[in-house]
C-alpha positions in Angstrom: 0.0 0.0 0.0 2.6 2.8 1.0 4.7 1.6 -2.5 1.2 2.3 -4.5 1.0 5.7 -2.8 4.6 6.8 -3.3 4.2 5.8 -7.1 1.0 7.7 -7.3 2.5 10.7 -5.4 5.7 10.6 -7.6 3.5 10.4 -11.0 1.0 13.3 -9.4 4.2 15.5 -9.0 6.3 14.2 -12.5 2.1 15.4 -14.3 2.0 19.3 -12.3 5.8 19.6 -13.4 5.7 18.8 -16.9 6.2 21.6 -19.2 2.9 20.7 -21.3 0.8 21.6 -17.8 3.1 24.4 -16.1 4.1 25.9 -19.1 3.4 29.7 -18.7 2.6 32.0 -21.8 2.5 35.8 -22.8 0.1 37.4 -25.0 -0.7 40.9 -26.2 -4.8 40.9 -26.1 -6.6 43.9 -28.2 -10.6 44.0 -28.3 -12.9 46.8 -29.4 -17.0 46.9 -29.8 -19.9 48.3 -28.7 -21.0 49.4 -25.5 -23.8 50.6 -23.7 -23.5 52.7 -20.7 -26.0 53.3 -17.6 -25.3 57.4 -17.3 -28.5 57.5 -15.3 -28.2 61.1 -14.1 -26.8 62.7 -17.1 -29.9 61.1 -19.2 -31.6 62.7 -16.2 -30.4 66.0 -16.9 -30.8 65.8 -20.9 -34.4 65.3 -20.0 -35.0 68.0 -18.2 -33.3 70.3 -20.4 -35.5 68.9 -23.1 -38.8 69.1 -21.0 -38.1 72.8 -20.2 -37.6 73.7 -23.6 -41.1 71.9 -24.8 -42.8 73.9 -21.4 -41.1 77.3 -22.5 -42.9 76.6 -25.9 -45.9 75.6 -24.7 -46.2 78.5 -22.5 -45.3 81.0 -25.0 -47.9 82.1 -27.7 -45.7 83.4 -29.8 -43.2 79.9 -30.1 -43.9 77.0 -32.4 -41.8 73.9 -32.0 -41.1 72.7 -35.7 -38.8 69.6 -34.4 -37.9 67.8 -31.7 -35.2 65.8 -31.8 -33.4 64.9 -28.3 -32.2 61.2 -27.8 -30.6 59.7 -24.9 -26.7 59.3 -24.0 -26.3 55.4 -23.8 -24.5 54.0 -26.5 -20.4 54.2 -27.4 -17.6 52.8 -28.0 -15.2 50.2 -25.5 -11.7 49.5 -26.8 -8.9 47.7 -24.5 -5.5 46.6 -24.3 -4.5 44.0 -22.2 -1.5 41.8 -21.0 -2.3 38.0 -20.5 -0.2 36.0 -18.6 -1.2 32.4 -18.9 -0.8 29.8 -16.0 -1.3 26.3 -18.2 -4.1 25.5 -19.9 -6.8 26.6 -17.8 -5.9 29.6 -16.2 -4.5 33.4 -16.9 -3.9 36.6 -15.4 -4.4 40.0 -16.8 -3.7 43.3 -17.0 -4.8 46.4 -18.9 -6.6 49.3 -20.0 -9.2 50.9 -22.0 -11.5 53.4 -23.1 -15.3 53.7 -22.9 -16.7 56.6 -24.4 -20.4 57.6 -25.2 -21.4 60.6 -26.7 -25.1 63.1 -27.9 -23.7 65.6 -30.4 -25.7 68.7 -31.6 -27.4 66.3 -34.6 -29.0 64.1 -32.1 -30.1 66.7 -29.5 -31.5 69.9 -30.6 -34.8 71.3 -30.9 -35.8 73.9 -33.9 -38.2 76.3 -32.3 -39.4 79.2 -34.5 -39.7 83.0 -32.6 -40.5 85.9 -33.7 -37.0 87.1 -34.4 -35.9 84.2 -36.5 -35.6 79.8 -36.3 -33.2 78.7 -33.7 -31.9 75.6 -32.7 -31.1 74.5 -29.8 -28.8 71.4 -28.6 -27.8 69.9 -25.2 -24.2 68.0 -25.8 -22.7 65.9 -23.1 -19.4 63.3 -23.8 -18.8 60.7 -20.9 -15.6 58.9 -20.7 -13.9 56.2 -18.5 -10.6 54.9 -18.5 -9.8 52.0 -16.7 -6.7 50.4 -15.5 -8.2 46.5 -14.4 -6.6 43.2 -13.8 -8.3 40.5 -14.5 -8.6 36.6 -13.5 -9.3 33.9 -16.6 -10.9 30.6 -16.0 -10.0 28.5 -19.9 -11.7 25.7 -21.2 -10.6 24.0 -24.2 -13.1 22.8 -26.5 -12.1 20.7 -28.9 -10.2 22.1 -32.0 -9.2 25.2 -32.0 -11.7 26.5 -29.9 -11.7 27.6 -25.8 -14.4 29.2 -23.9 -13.3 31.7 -21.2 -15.3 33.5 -18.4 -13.3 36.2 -16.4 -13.6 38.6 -13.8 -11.8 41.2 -11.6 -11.7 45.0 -10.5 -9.5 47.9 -10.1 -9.3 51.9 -11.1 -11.0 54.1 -13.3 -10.6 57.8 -14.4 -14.3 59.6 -15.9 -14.8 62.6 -17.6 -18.2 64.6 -18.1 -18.0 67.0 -20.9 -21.5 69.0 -20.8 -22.2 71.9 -23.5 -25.4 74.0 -24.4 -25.6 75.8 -27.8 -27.7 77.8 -30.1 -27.6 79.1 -33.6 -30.2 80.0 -36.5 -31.1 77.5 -38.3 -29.3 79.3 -41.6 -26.1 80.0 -39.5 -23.2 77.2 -39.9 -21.8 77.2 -36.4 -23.6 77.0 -32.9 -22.6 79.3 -30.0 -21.9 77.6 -27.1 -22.7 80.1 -24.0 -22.7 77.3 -21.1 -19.6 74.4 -21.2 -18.6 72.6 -18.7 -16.1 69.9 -18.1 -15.2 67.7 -14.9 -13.1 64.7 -13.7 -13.2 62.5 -11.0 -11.9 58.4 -10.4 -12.5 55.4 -8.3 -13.4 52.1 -8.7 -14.7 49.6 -11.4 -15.5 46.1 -11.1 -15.7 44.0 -14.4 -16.9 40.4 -15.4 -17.3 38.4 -19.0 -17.1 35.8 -21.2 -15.7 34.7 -24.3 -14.5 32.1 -27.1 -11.2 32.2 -28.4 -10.4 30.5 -31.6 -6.8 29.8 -32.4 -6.0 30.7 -35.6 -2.0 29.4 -35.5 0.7 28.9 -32.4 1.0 33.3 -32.8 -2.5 34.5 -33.2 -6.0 33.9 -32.1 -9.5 35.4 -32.6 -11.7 36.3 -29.9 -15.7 37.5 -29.2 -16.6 38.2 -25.8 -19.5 40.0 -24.0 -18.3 41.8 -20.7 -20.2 43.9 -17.9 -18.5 46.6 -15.4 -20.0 48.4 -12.2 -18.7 52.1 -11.6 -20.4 54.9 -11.0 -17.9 58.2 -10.2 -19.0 61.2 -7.7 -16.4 63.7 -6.4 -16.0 65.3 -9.9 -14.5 68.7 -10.0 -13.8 70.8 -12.8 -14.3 74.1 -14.5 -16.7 76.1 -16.6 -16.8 78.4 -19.3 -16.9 81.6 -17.1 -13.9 80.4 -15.0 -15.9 79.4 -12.4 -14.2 76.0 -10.9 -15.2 73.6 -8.4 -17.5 70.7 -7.7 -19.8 69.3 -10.4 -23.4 69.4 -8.2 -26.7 67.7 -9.7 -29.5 69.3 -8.4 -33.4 70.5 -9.4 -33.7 74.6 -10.0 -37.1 76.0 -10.0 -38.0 78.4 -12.8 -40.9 80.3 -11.4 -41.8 81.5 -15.3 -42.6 78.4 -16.3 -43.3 76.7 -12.6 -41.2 74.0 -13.5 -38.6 72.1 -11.6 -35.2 71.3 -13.9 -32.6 68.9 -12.8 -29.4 70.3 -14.1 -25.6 70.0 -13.6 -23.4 73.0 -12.3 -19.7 73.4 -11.3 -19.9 75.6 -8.3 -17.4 76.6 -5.7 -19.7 75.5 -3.2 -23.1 73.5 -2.9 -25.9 75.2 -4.9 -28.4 77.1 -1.8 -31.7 79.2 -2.0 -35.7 79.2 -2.0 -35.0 77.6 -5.9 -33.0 75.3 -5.2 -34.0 71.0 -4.0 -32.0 67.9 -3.7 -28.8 68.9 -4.7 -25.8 66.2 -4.1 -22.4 66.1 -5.5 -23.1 64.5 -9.2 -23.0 60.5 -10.1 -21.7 59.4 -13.1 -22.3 55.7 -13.9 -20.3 54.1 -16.3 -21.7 50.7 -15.7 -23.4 48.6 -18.6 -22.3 45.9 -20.5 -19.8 45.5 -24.1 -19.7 43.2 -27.0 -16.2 42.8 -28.7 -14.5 41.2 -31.5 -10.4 41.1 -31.0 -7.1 39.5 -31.3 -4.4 37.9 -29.2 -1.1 37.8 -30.2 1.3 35.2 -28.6 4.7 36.2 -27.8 
């Protein structure tokens, strides 16, 4: 019995050294797709902008809304490079970063409201972006062929920008003016998860698809404004006794937003959570 166990021991420890099983690997990992983002404030506030401009109309006899074309900040791009250190056949450790961007330019959020002076347009931009720095765990399992699914998950830092702009123009002019801008930064943390299939083209290269999702929302941004002002980004609901309406609506301010027209204000939350689909390669070193 004890020379059965010391042969099984030997050939347990002869299998986890062999180079086939311990063998560790390098690769260079670059995906891109699309990706859509929570932004649950900020599609707040593009709202609200939107519904105060259809109540200005509406109260106004002398204002005709001839289109009405606001959408909602979601969608973007999610591109990522990451370092892959493999650990055998079924697992790997990573390490990289990317970019997640989403973006509602002038052409997808303006309203064309015709006054008595003239046809304006008016738009509500904003531009989100995250860059994180994650590392990442990877559970492999071959297939057959060429082919291994993957699930993976892990966490670390991520750096967010809110870029917010509100413009105006004639309909016949060519540019827009831009009398309020605003941009802010802030970071923290991101937590990420996904899944994939990897198909191995030779020994150097392989193909990969993969859907991934990420937790993160940011608060704590500061930044400045177009009049110099610089500060906190606050989020908070400003009463315009005009139109008796309540607008939620972001502001850099030296200090939190106070007065009789002024309700829940709180420093502003970004969240760059959502999910990604990607098509990429890895290259084998």
């Amino acid at each position: 019995m004890r020379k059965l166990t010391a042969v099984a021991a030997l050939l347990l420890l002869t299998g986890a050294a062999s180079p086939a099983r311990a063998a560790l690997s390098l690769s260079l990992r670059l995906a891109g797709g699309a990706t859509r983002l929570a932004l649950g404030e900020a599609n707040a506030v593009l709202a609200d902008w939107r519904a105060w401009r259809l109540k200005e109309v509406d109260n106004a006899k002398n204002l005709t809304l001839e289109e009405d074309k606001v959408g909602a900040l979601h969608f973007g791009y999610d591109f990522d490079a990451e370092l892959i250190l493999g650990l055998g056949r079924h697992f790997a450790l990573g390490i990289g970063g990317g970019i997640l961007n989403a973006g509602i330019s002038e052409k997808r959020a303006f309203l064309t409201v015709a006054r008595p002076a003239g046809t304006y347009n008016y738009a509500h931009t904003m531009t989100a972006n995250a860059y994180p720095v994650l590392v990442q765990g990877y559970g492999l399992l071959p297939l057959g062929g060429k082919l291994t699914a993957y699930a993976k998950a892990g966490g670390g830092v991520v750096w967010g920008k809110l870029v917010e702009r509100e413009a105006s123009k004639l309909v016949t002019a060519e540019k827009y003016a831009y009398p309020v801008s605003q941009s802010a930064t802030a970071d923290g943390t991101m937590l990420a998860a996904g899944a994939g299939l990897l198909f191995e083209a030779d020994e150097k290269l392989s193909f990969l698809a993969e859907v991934s999702a990420r937790r993160g929302a940011l608060t704590d941004f500061e930044g400045q404004a177009k009049d110099g002002t610089a500060g906190a980004l606050y989020a908070f609901e400003q009463y315009d006794a005009k139109l008796e309406y309540w607008q939620r609506r972001f502001e850099i301010l030296s200090g939190p937003p106070e007065g009789e027209g002024v309700r829940n204000q709180s420093k502003a939350r970004i969240d760059f959570g959502g999910v990604s689909v990607k098509l990429g390669v890895a290259l084998k070193f």
